[in-house]
C-alpha positions in Angstrom: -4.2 -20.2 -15.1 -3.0 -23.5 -13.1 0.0 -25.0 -14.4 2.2 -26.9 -12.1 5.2 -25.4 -13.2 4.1 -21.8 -12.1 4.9 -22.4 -8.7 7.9 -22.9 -6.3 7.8 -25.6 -3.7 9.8 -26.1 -0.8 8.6 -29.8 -0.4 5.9 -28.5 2.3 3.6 -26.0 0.5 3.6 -24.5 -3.4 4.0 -20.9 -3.8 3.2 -18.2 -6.4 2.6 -14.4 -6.8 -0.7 -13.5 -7.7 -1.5 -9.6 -9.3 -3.3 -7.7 -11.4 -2.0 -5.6 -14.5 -4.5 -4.2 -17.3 -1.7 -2.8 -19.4 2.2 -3.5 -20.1 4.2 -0.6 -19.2 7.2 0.3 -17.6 5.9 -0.4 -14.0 5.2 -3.7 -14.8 8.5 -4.5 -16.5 10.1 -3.6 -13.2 7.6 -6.0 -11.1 8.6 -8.5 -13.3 12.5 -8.2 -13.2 11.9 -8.3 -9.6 10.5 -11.5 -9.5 12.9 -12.7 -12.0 15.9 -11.6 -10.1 14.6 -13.7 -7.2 13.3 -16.5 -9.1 9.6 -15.9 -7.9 7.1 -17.6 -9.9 4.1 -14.9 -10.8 0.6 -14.9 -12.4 -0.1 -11.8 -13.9 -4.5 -11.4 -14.2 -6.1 -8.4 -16.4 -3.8 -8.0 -19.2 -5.5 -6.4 -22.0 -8.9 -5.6 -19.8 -10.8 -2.2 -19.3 -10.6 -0.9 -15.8 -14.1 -0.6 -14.0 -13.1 0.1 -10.9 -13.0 3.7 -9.5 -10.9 6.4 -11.5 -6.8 5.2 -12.0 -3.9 6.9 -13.3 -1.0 5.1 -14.3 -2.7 2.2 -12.5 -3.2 3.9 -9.3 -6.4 4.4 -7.7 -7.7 7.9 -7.5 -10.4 7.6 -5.4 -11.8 3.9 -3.4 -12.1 1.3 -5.4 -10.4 -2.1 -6.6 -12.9 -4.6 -6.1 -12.0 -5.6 -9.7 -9.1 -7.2 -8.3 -11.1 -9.5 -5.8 -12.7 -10.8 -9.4 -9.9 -11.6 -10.5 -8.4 -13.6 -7.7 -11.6 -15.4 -7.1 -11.8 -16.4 -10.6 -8.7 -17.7 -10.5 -8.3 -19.6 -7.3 -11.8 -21.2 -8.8 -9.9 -22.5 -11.5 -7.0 -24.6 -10.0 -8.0 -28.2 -9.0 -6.8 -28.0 -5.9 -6.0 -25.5 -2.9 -5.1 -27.7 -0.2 -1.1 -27.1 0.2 -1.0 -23.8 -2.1 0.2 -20.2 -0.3 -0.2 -17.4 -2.7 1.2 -13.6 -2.4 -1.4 -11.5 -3.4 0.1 -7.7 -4.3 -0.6 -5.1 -6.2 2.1 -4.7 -9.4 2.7 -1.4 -10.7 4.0 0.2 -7.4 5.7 -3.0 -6.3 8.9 -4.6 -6.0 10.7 -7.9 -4.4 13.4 -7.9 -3.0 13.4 -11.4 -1.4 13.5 -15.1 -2.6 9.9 -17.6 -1.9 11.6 -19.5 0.6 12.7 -16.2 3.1 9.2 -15.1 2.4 7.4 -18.8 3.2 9.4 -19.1 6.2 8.6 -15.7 7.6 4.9 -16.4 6.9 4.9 -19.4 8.8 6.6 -17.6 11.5 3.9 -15.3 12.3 1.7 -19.0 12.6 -1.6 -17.4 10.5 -3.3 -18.7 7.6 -3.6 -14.8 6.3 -0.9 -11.9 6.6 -1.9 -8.9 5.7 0.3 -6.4 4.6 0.0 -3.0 7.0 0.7 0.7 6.8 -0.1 4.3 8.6 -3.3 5.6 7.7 -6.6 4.4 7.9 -8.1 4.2 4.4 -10.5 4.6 3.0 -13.0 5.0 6.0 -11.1 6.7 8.9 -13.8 6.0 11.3 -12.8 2.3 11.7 -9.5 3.5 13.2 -10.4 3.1 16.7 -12.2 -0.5 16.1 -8.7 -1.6 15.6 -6.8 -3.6 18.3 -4.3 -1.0 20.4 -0.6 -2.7 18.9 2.8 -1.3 19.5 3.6 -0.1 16.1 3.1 2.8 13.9 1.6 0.3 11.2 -1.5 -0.1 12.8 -3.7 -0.5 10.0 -4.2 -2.9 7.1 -3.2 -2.4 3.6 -5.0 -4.8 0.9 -1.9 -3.8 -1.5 0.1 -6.9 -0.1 -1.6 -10.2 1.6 -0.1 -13.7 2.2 -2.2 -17.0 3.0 -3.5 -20.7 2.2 -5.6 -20.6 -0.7 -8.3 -22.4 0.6 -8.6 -19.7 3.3 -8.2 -16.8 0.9 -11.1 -18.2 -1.1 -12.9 -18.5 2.1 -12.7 -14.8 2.6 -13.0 -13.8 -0.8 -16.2 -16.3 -2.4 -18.4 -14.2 -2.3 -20.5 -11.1 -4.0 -18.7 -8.5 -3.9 -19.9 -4.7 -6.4 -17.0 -4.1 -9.1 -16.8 -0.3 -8.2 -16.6 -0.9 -4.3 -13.3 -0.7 -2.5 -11.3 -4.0 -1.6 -9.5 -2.8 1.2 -12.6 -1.3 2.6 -13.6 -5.0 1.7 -10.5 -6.8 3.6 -10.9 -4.1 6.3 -14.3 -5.5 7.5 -13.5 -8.8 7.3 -10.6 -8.3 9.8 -12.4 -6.3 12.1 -15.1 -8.9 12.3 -12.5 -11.8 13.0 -10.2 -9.7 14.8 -9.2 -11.1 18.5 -8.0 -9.0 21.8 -5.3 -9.4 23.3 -6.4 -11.6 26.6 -4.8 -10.9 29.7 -5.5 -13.5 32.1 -5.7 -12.3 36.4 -2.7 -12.3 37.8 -1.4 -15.0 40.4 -0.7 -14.8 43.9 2.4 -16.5 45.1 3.6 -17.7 48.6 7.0 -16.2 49.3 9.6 -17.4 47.8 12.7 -19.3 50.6 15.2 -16.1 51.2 18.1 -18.7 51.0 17.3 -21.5 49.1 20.5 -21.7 47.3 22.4 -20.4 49.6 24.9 -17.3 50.0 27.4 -15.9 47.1 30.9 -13.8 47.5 29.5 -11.0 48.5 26.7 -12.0 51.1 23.9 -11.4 49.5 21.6 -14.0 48.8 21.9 -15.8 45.4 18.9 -15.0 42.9 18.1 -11.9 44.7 19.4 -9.9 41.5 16.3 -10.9 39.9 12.5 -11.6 40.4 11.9 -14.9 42.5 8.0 -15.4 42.6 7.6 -17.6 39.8 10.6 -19.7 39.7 9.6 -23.0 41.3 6.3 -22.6 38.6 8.8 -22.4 35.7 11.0 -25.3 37.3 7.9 -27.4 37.9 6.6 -26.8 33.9 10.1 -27.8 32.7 10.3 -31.0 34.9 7.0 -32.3 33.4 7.9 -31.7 30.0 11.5 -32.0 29.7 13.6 -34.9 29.9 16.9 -35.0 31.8 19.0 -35.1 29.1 18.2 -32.1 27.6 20.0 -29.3 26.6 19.9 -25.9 28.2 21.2 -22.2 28.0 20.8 -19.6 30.5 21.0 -16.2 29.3 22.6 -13.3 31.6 23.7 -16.2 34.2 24.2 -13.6 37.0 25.0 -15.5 39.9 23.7 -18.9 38.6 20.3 -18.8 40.2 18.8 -21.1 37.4 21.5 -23.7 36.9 21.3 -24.2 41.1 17.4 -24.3 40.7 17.6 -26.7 37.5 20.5 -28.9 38.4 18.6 -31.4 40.5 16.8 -32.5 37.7 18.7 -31.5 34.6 22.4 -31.8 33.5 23.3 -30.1 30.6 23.5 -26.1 31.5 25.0 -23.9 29.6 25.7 -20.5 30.7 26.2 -16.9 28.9 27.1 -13.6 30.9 28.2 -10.0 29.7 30.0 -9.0 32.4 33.2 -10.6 33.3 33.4 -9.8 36.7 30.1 -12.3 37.4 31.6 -14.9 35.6 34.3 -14.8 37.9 33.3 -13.7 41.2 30.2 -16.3 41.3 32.8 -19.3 39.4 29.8 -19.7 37.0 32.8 -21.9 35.2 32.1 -24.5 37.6 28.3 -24.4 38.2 27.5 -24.7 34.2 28.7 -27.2 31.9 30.0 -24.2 29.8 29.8 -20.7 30.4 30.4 -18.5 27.7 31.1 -14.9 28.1 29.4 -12.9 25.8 26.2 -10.8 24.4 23.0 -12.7 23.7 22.6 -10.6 20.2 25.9 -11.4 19.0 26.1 -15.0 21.1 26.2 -17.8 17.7 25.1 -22.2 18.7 24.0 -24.8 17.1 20.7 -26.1 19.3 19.3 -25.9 22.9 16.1 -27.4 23.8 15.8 -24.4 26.0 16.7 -20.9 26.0 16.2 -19.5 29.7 15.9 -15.2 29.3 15.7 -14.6 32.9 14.8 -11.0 33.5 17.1 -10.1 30.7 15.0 -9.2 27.6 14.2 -5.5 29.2 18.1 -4.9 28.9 17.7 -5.4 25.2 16.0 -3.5 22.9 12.2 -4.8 20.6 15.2 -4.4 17.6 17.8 -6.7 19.0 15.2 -9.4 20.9 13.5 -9.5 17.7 16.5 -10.0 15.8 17.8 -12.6 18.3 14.6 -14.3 17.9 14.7 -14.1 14.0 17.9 -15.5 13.9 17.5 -18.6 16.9 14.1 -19.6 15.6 15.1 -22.9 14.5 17.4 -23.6 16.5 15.7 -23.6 20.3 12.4 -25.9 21.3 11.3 -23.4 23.8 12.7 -20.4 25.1 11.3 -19.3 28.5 11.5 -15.2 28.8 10.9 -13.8 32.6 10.1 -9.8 32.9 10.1 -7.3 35.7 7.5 -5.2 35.1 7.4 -1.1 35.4 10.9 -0.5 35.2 11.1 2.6 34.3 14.7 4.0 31.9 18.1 4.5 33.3 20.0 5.7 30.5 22.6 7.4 32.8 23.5 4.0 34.2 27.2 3.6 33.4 27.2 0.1 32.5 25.6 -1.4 29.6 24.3 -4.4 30.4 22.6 -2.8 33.3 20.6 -0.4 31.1 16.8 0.0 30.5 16.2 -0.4 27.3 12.7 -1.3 27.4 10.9 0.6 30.0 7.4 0.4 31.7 6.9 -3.4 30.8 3.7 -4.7 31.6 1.7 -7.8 30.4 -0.4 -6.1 27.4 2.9 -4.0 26.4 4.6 -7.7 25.9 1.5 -9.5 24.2 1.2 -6.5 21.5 5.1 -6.4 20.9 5.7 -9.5 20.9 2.9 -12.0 19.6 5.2 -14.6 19.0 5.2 -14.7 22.7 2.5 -16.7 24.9 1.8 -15.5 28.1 2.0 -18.6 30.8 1.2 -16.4 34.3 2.1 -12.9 36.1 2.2 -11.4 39.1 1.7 -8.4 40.9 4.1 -9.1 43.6 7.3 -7.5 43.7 11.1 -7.5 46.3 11.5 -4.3 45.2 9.5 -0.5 45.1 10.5 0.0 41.5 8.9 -3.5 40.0 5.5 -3.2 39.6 5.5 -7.1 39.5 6.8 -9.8 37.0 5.3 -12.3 34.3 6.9 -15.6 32.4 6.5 -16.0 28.7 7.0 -18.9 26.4 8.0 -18.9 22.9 8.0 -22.3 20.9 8.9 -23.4 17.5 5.8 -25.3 17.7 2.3 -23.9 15.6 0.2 -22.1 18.3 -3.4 -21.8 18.0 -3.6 -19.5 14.7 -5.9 -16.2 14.6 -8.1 -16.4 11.1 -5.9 -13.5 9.9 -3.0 -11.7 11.1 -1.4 -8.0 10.1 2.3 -7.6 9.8 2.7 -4.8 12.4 6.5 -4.7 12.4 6.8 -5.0 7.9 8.7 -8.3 8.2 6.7 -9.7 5.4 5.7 -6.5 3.7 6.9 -2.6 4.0 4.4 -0.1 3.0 5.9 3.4 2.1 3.2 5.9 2.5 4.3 8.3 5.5 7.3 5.7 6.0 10.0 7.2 3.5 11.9 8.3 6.7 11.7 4.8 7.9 13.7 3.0 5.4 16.9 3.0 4.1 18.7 0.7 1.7 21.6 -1.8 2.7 24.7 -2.6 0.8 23.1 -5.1 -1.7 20.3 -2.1 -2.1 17.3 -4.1 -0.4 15.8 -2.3 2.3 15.7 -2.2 5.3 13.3 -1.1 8.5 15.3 1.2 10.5 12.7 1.8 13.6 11.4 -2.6 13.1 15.4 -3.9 12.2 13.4 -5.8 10.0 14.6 -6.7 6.3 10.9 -6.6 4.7 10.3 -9.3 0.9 7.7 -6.6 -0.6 8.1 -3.0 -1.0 5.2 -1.3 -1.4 5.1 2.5 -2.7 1.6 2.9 -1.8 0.5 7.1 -1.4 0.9 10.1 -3.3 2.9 10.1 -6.6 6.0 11.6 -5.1 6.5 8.1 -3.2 5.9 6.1 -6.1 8.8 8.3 -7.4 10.9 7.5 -4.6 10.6 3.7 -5.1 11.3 4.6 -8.7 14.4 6.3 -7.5 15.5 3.1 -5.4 14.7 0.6 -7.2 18.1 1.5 -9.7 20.1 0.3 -6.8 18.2 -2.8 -6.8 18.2 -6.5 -8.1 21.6 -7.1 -8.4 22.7 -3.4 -10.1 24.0 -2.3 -7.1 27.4 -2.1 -5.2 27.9 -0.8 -1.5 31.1 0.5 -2.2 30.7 1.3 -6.1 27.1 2.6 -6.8 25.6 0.9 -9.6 27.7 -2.0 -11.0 26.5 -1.0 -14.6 27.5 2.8 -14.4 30.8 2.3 -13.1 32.0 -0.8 -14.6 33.4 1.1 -17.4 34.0 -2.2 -19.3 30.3 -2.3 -19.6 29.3 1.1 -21.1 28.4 1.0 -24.7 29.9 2.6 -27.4 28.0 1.4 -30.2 25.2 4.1 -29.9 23.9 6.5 -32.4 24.9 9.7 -30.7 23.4 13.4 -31.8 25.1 15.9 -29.9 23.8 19.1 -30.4 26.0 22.4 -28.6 24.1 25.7 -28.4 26.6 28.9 -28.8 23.5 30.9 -27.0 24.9 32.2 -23.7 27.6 34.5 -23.1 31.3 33.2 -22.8 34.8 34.3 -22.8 36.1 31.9 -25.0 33.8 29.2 -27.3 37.1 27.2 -27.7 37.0 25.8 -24.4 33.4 24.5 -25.2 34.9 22.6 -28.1 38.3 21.5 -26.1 35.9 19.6 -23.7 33.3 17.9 -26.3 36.7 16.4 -28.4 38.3 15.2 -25.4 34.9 12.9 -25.0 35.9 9.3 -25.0 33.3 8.4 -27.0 33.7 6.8 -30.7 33.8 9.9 -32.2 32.2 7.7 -36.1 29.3 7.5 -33.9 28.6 10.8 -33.4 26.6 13.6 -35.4 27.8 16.8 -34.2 25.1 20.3 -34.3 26.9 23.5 -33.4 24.1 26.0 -33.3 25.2 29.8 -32.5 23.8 33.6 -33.2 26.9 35.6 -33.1 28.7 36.1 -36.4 32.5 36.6 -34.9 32.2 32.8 -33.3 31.9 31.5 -36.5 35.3 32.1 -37.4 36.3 29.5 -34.2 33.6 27.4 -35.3 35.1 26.9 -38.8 38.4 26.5 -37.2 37.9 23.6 -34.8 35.8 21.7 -37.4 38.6 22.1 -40.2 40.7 20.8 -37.5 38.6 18.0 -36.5 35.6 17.8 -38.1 36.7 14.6 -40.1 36.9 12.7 -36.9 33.1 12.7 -36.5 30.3 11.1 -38.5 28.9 14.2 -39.6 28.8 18.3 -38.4 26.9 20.6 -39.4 26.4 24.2 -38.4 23.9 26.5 -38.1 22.9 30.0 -37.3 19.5 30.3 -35.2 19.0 33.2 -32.2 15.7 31.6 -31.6 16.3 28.9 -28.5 13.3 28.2 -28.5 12.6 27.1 -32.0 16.7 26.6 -32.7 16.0 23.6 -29.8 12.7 22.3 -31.2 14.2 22.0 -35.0 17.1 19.7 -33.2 15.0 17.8 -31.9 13.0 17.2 -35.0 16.1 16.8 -37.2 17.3 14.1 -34.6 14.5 11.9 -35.3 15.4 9.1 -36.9 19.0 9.8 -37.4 19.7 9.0 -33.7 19.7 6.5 -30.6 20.4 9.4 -28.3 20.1 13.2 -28.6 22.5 15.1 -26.3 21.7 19.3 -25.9 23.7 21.2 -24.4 23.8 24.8 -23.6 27.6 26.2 -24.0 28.2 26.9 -20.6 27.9 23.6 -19.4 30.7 20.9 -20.4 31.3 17.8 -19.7 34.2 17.6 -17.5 34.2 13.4 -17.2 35.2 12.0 -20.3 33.1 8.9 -19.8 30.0 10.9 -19.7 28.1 9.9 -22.8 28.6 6.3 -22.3 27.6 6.9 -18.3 24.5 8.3 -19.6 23.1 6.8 -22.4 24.1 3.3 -20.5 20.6 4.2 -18.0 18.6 4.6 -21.5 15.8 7.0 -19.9 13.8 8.7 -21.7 14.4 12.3 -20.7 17.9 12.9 -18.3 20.0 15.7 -17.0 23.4 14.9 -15.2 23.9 16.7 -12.5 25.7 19.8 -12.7 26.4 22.4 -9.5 27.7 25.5 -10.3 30.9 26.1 -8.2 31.0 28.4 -5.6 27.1 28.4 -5.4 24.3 26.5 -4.2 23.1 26.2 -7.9 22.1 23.1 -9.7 20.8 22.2 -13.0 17.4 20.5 -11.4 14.9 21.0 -8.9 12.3 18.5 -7.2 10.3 17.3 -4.5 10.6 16.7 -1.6 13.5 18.8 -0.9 15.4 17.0 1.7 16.4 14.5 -1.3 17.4 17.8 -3.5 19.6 18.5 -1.1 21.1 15.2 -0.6 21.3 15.2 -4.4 23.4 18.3 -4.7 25.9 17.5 -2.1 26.4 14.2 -2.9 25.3 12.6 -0.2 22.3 10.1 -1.9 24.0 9.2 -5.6 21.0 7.8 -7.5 19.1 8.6 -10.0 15.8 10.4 -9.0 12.8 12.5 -10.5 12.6 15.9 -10.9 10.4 18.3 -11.8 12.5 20.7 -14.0 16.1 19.8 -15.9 18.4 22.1 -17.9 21.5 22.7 -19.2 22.4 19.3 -20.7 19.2 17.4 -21.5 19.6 13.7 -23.0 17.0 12.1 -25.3 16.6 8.9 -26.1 14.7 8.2 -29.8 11.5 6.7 -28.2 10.1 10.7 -26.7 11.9 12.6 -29.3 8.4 13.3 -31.0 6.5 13.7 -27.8 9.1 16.2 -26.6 8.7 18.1 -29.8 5.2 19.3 -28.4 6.7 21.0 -25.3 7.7 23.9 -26.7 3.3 24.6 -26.9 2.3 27.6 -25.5 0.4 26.8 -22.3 -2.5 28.8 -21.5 -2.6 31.9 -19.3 1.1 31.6 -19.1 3.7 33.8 -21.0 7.1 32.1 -21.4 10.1 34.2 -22.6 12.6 33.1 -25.1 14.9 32.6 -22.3 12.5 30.5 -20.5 12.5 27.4 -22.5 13.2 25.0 -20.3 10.7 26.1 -18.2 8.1 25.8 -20.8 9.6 22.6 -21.9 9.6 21.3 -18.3 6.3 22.6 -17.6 4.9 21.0 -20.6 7.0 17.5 -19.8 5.1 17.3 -16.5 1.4 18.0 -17.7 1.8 15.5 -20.2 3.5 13.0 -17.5 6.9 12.5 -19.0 9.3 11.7 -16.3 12.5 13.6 -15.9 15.6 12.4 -13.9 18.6 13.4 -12.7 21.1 11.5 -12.0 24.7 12.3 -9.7 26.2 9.1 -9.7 29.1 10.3 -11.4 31.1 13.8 -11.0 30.0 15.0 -14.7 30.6 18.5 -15.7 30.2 22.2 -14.5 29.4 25.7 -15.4 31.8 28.0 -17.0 31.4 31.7 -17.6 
């Protein structure tokens, strides 16, 4: 519904989220605290409706469908009074997060100079057939994704006003309408030029002629182009000044040149000092100013790499008028080259290559002439701060807007402040998108506990470690199982009192099945029992059904059940309060058994297991199977209880509990984690 306040305005355009939820649940809580984190207004549609549109689990599509969605947003864009002025984000919610604020996601948007952005990703979906009708683009993200769009409302409702069946598939939907609007990239024919004056400018130190280092032919065109639409006064920057070919070919008309070289020894040897105003020495990536009404990038972008120009360009967008790129074409790599700045880092240029990398770019004229046998020929670009000519809609090829996860896990990795980041784009996307199979849905799961503020680059998450923080006020019912061989049960018990946890808050269970450990047993609790808010003791061989009564007796008498078998111990005295502070439903701290590859969990896929074990990722991720210590919190206690259930065709010895358990937990989709953000415990013998 329309409200005024729902949206964010930056004085130019109002802004909200738009998505679609039919039920409150956990996924939809974590949407939401993303948007609240970055203060992004949101209208949730569907709440509280049936779903009629292709078979969902957990609010993910099964099979192609989602035209309900398209209802729902052209019911609602039918309802505000007005459109004109209004940009709405358009997402899916319960496999989405933000990680950005409106106005770094407005000003990208208006960077890519389209009224729609649609969000992009990997595969072809639903109807791999339309693959090849898309245009040929220099990404991996060649295809769009309806999970994620961005645009005018007016433009959107253009698109979306009309009949569309319920059970028919919206991207499938989106996808047409693209292909039908969808423009190639135009190459004009390439120019012929006279040949350029051999010594124009004369000769430098070393006798060769000065602007031979680069290509000539379309100099006195760029010259010409600047002269009629530049005044005098302007300010300039020549990038990779060389031997100061453009400041000699610009100085008869303009005054203010600035300069920037790499290498020293060209700064010196052609006295660029004197034929610039200022000459900076330096690397255009790292290179920091204030305003030039022109960037010159003469035959210097292909020593860069797509990641750093487009980073460059990111970063100088508002602060150049023009820039004017020229390319050498066909270059092919040189990665032996011992200097640097002389390297290829983008190889085999050619004018398509530059119009699908860079679309920013427009493409002013090219050549096929060349001065040397390895240049296939050259072309000039412009890129302007102005609003081109826009396409109807545009996809976000390179995920600055929107970073789809499907087939992308390997992609992506999460900075210091835990947002993410595009490894193979450099790009910092505003949406993450978990779109795919459940397992990446986990993953974003996994992440998004270093997310929205939780998160420390040097500390892991700010709530586990800030010990300040952990609470101590919890109902704890911690529950030790005497069921596995060991050489002495009193260094079970030496490790749960040394537990810095209230000790009036916790109910302690000591279940066994030997008679001679209940001599110990009767020992340690006459010695300490009175510290705790209640023991009892019990005699049960069963594990099975000894587990299942605990858990049953814990109901209601608990916020937080804690099992553990007697050869695993805590080991961190902080661990109850590290644990209970993530308030999961169903958690296992890590434990590795020393000396062995063994660990109390497994999961999928298994790179992250192993990055798990050693350390290397600490997080908290889902598993598939947990033992050893198990934490409950009260809300799945009874669930849980019905995981001990046989499961047909399947025999499951005593022993095999936690299998069983586990087994069960998964068929009725209760989600386990792990979590090794802490050193916790270990197995004794």
């Amino acid at each position: 519904m329309y409200f005024k306040n729902n949206f964010y305005s930056d004085g130019i355009d109002r802004f909200v989220v738009i998505t679609v939820a039919t039920e409150e649940n956990e996924n939809l809580s974590r949407f939401r605290k993303s948007c609240s984190f970055y203060n992004i207004p949101y209208i949730v549609l569907g709440l509280g409706d049936d779903w009629n549109s292709g078979a969902a689990e957990d609010g993910v599509l099964l099979e192609p469908g989602g035209a309900q969605k398209i209802h729902y947003l052209r019911q609602e864009l039918k309802s505000w009074p007005d459109l004109k002025d209004h940009i709405v984000l358009f997402t899916d919610s319960y496999d989405v997060v933000f990680c950005a604020s409106p106005k770094e996601i407005l000003s990208k948007f208006r960077d890519m100079r389209s009224e729609i952005v649609f969000s992009t990703e990997k595969t072809c979906w639903p109807d791999e057939s339309k693959a090849d009708e898309y245009p040929t683009i220099d990404s991996d993200y060649k295809f769009l994704n309806s999970g994620g769009f961005i645009g005018y409302a007016n433009k959107i409702l253009e698109i979306i006003d009309t009949e569309v069946p319920i059970e028919s598939d919206d991207q499938l939907f989106y996808t047409n309408v693209f292909l039908q609007n969808a423009e190639e990239i135009s190459i004009p024919k390439s120019k012929q030029y006279p040949e350029p004056e051999e010594n124009r400018w004369g000769i430098q130190w070393n006798e060769t002629k000065i602007g031979s280092m680069s290509q000539r032919f379309l100099d006195s065109e760029i010259v010409e182009y600047l002269k009629e639409n530049y005044t005098s006064d302007i300010k300039i920057l020549d990038v990779g000044s060389g031997d100061g070919k453009w400041a000699f070919a610009l100085s008869e008309h303009f005054k203010n040149i600035d300069g920037i070289e790499a290498q020293v020894n060209y700064i010196n040897s052609s006295n660029l000092q004197e034929i610039y105003s200022k000459i900076y020495h330096d690397n255009i990536v790292n290179f920091d100013f204030d305003y030039y009404d022109v960037v010159i990038m003469g035959d210097v972008l292909h020593h860069i790499s797509k990641n750093e120009c487009t980073t460059f360009l990111d970063k100088v967008k508002d602060k150049v008028g023009e820039i004017i790129i020229t390319v050498p074409f066909g270059l092919k790599s040189n990665e032996k080259e011992d200097n640097i700045h002389e390297q290829i880092k983008q190889e085999n240029l050619s004018p398509k290559i530059m119009m699908e990398r860079y679309p920013m770019f427009e493409l002013m004229n090219w050549t096929t002439q060349s001065t040397s046998e390895d240049i296939s020929g050259s072309g000039w670009f412009r890129y302007r701060r102005t609003k081109k000519d826009s396409h109807y809609i545009s996809l976000d090829y390179y995920q600055k807007i929107f970073q789809t996860l499907n087939q992308a896990i390997n992609d992506v990795e999460q900075d210091d402040e835990g947002r993410f980041v595009n490894k193979i784009n450099g790009s910092k996307p505003c949406v993450i998108h978990a779109n795919g199979p459940s397992w990446i849905k986990k993953f974003l799961k996994e992440k998004s506990f270093y997310m929205f503020g939780d998160y420390d680059g040097n500390l892991g998450s700010i709530n586990l470690i800030t010990k300040t923080h952990l609470p101590t006020d919890k109902q704890i019912y911690l529950s030790v199982f005497l069921h596995q061989p060991l050489g002495d049960i009193n260094q079970v018990f030496d490790h749960i009192r040394f537990l810095d946890y209230p000790k009036k808050n916790i109910l302690l269970h000591v279940i066994y099945d030997k008679e001679e450990d209940l001599y110990k047993i009767d020992k340690f609790i006459g010695k300490y029992g009175g510290e705790y808010k209640e023991v009892i003791v019990t005699k049960n061989g069963v594990m099975m059904d000894s587990r299942k009564a605990i858990i049953y007796s814990a109901i209601g008498k608990c916020d937080f059940l804690f099992m553990l078998d007697s050869n695993y111990v805590f080991r961190n005295n902080k661990s109850i309060q590290l644990l209970i502070e993530k308030n999961l439903g169903l958690l296992t701290p890590m434990i590795r058994e020393e000396g062995t590859e063994w660990v109390n969990f497994t999961g999928f896929p298994e790179f992250f297991h192993e990055r798990m074990k050693n350390y290397e990722s600490k997080t908290v991720f889902v598993v598939d199977y947990i033992t050893g210590i198990i934490v409950l919190n009260q809300d799945v206690l009874e669930k849980c209880l019905t995981f001990f259930e046989p499961i047909e065709d399947e025999e499951h010895e005593d022993f095999d509990w936690d299998v069983l358990f586990c087994k069960n937990a998964l068929i009725q989709k209760q989600i386990m984690y792990v979590c090794n953000m802490n050193f916790y415990g270990s197995i004794i013998n």
